[in-house]
Every structure is written in C-alpha cells, then in structure tokens.
C-alpha positions, 0 to 999 in steps of 0.5 A: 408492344407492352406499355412497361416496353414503351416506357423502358424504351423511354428510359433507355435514351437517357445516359449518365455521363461522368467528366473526369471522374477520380474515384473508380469506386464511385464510377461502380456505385453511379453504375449501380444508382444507374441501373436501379432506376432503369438506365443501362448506359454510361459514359465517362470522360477520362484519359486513362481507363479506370480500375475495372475491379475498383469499379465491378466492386460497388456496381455489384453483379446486377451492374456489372454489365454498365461497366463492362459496356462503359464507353469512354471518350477523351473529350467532353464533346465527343462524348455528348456529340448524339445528344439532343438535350444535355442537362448539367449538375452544378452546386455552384451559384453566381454571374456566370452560372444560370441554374434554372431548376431542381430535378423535381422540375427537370424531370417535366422538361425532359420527358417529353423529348425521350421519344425521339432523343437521346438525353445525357445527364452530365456529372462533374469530377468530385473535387469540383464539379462542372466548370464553366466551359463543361457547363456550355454544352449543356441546354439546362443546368440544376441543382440539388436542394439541400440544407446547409451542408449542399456537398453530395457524393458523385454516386448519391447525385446520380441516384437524385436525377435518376430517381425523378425520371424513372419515377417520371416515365413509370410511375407518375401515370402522365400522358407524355407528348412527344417532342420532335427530334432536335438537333445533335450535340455534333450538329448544334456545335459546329452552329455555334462555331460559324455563329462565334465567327460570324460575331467577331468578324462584325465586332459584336464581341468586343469587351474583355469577356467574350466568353460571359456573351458567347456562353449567354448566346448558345444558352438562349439557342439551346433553349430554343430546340432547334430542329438540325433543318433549323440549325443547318439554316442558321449556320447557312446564313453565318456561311454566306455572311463571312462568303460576303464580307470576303467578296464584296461586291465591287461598286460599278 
C-alpha cells in the first residue's frame, strides 16, 4: 500500500462531531474545513434534521458528499458510542473544567491511537459551547489560544483542529507508534455506570456535589486507556461487590 494510502487510512478514523449545532450554514462550512484537511465524516447531534440546501451552500460541491453522508443521532452517547478517544473543545475555564492542551499539543497524543481507533473531535453549539455533562464523555479537553477576544466561529474551530492533525499524519515526517486499541465510548460507559453504583452503595459519595467527584473519577479512568479486557474486569469486580453486598454471607 502507498504510504500517501496508509496516512489517509489514518485520517479517515478521525470524525468531526457537532452537538447541537443552530446554524446549518455552519454545519456546511465544518463540512468543508473538514474536508480540506482529509476528514470525510461528520456526525451531529440534533433533534431535527438541518436544512440540506443551507448546509450544501457553504460545504460547496467538493463537500457535499459529507452532508449528503451526515450521520445524525438524538443523543450525544449514542453518537460517540465507537470511539476510543473523544477530545472536547471548550473556551471556557474553571473548578470544574480541566483543560489540558492547545491543538499543537493535542494533536501528539492523538496520532499514536489512529491506527487502531476511531477518534471524535467533539464540538459544541455556538451560543454556548460544551457543557459539563457533554464535557464527561471526553477523555481530553483544549482549548484554542487566542488574544483577547477568545470567541471563534464553529467552522473557524473545526478548521484549527483539523488542520494539526492533517499536518500531523502528512506533513510532519514522525515516525507514529501505534497504540493498541482501547475500550469504545459504548463499552467505557456502561463501566462507569457500575462504577457510579458501586460508590453510592459504599457511601463514597456523599457530599452535595456528587457530579464534581463522578466527573473527577471517569477523567482519571480516561486517562488511563483502558483496554475493553480492562474495562470489562473493572465492571466485573463492581458486579460481584453489589452481587455481595445484596447476599452477604450468613455467620454460622
């Protein structure tokens, strides 16, 4: 195979993925930033299909096959569900926000797993961005330098991420190692869900913010890359516990 083939290969297990975006216009102008830079799929998360002539209009004609190929879900879970790795965009600062790179940096982490996993670039609406819950799903969060005025256009967003990891994969002349492939969306959050369980039945959640720890406690899990062998053992043991603690066994 031509290594130009092995490098696209790469970029085609990258997906944009748009949470409820308002403006189909800029669905079309993602679609086209998106395709610019070698990624051919894109995802939104939206109750009502967008206007397809709104969207064909800024995706141009070179593009218009990612709109007429949009996939569309109701729920950001089940849109992230075969991804490995999700990185979320955020503008936004603070306690409960846990920014770890700009794209420059990002784009190192994320090279390695293209290989063997599929990688969503998630993106939220523009009247707000990516909330705290959307934010959960995400295994590494960054953010966009800018001078003083940080507010970018949806499509402009899109271009910045792209753009590191097309010049990453094409451009950049790295020898990339290959990660192994790790545990899905699907797979990592029906762990968490056991893991959730498992904490309040022992009462380790107990202070009025149990959101702040659960969303601390799947960021250190997602760090870790776990493998679905991994994952699967981890939920296991959370199975056995709670099979326990209903069936104790009686003192003789």
């Amino acid at each position: 195979m031509p290594e130009s083939q092995k490098k696209q290969n790469l970029l085609d297990n990258i997906a944009i993925v748009l949470m409820e975006p308002k403006y189909p216009e800029n669905i079309g102008a993602a679609a086209r930033c998106a395709m610019n830079m070698g990624i051919s799929r894109l995802i939104i998360v939206r109750n009502e299909a967008p206007d397809q002539e709104k969207m064909l209009k800024m995706a141009t004609h070179k593009a218009a096959h990612l709109i007429k190929q949009l996939e569309r879900f109701n729920s950001l879970e089940d849109a992230l569900a075969p991804f490995s790795h999700v990185v979320g965009t955020s503008a936004r600062e603070g306690r409960k926000r846990l920014i770890e790179n700009s794209p420059r940096y990002i784009s190192e982490s994320i090279l390695p797993l293209l290989e063997n996993n599929q990688v969503a670039l998630l993106f939220g609406p523009e009247h707000r961005g990516l909330t705290n819950d959307d934010l959960k799903y995400c295994q590494t969060t960054v953010n966009i330098p800018t001078a003083d005025f940080s507010s970018l256009n949806l499509a402009q967003a899109v271009a910045i991420l792209c753009y590191e990891l097309y010049w990453g994969v094409m451009h950049s002349g790295r020898i990339i190692e290959s990660s192994p492939k790790l545990a899905s969306s699907y797979e990592l959050e029906g762990m968490y869900e056991h893991v959730e369980e498992l904490l309040n039945k022992i009462g380790f959640l107990r202070t009025n913010d149990n959101s702040y720890w659960i969303r601390n406690i799947r960021h250190f899990l997602g760090r870790m890359g776990l493998r679905a062998k991994e994952a699967r053992i981890i939920r296991g043991f959370c199975r056995s516990f709670l099979w326990y603690n209903e069936h104790p066994k009686k003192d003789k």
